[in-house]
N, C-alpha and C positions, 0 to 999 in steps of 0.2 A: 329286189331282184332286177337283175337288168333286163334292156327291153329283149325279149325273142329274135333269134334271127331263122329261126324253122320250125311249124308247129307239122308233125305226122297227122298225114291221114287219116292212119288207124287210130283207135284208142287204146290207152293200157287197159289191157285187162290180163291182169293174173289170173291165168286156168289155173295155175298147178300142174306139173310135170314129176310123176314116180319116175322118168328118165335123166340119167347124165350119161350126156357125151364127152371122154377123155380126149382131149387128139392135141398137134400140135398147132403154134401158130401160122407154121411156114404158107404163108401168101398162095404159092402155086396148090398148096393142097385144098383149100377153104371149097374152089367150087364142087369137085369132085366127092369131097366128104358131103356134104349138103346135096346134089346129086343121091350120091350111095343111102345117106339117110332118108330120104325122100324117095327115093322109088324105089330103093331095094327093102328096107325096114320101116317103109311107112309111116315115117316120124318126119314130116312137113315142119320145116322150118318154125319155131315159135312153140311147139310143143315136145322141145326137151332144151333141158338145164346145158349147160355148156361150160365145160372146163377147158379152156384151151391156154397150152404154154408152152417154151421150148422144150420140143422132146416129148412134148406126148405123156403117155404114161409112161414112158420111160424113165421121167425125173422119180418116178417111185420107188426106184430101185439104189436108190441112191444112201439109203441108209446107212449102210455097213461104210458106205466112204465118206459121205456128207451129211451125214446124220438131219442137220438142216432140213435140206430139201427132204428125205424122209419122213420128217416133222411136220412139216407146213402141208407136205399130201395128205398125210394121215387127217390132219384138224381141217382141212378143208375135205374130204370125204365124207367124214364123222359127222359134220354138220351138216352136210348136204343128205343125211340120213336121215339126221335127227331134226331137224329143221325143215327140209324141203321135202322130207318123206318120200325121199327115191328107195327107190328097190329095186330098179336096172341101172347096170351101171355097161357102156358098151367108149371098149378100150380102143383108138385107133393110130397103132404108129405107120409108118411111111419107109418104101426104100429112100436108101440115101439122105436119111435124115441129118443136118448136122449137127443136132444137141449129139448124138451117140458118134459121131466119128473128132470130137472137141476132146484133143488132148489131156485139157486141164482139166479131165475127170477118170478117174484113175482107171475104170475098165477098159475106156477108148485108149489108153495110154499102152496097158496089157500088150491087147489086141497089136497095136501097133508094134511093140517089141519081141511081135512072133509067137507069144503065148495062146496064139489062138489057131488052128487050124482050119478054121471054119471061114466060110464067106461075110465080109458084113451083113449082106440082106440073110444070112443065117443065125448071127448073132445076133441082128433084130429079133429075129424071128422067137427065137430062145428067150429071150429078153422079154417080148412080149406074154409069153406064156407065162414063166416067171411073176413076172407082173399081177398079173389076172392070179395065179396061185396064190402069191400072199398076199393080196388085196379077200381073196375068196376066205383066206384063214382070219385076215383080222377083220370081217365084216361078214360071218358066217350068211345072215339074213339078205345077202345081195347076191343078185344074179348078176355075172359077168359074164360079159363078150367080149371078143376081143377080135381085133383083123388087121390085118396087114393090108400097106396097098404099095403095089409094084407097079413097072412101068411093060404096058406090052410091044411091041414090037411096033405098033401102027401111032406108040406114045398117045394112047388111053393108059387109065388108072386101072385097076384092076385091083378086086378087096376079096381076099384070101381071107375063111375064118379059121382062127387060131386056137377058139376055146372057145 
């Protein structure tokens, strides 16, 4: 092994976490969800599991077009069940996320072609519930949460539950 160039602090200790947090990677969201989990749901940093990718749990919906990405959610859920013994799962998309306004995915495509009457942060919003629905079908034994976070007016975050 090479030599160290940073030993932490802390030590590893695996507690074990029954929680997974869904959310996206996007940078401006990180401290605010960490924030929101921390003071609002009392889950301190280090004691939940952490799924983060473009789009949030949004890329779970992706089945019926990308089957893929469908796939790879599903087995990394399935194992974080079975494996890491979660049994809260708490969903977090974002307004103006840009996995869901990305063209080269056929809903954000829709939406762009006028097939949608609805606002983005509404289609989020849908999307997010959706999400949480069939997640809750093909994992009956899981609790889901789900939220939204919007921007307020003073440009705080602000986390709307959705389910």
């Amino acid at each position: 092994m090479a030599e160290a160039v940073y030993t932490t602090q802390a030590p590893n200790e695996d507690r074990g976490s029954a929680v997974l947090v869904v959310s996206c990677t996007g940078y401006a969201n990180q401290a605010p969800v960490r924030e929101f989990l921390d003071r609002h749901l009392k889950l301190p940093e280090g004691s939940y599991n952490l799924l983060a990718v473009p789009g949030g749990p949004h890329f779970l919906l992706l089945s019926e077009y990308l089957p893929k990405f469908g796939w790879v959610g599903q087995k990394w859920l399935r194992f974080a069940v079975d494996k890491l013994g979660v049994t809260r799962v708490i969903l977090i998309g974002h307004q103006n996320c840009s996995w869901s306004a990305d063209e080269r995915f056929i809903p954000a495509l829709l939406h762009t072609l006028g097939q949608s009457e609805k606002s983005p942060f509404e289609r989020q919003r849908d999307e997010l519930r959706e999400a949480a629905a069939y997640l809750h079908g093909f994992l009956p034994q899981v609790a889901f949460e789900a939220y939204l976070v919007g921007k307020s007016a003073d440009n705080r975050m602000q986390f709307s539950k959705e389910v």
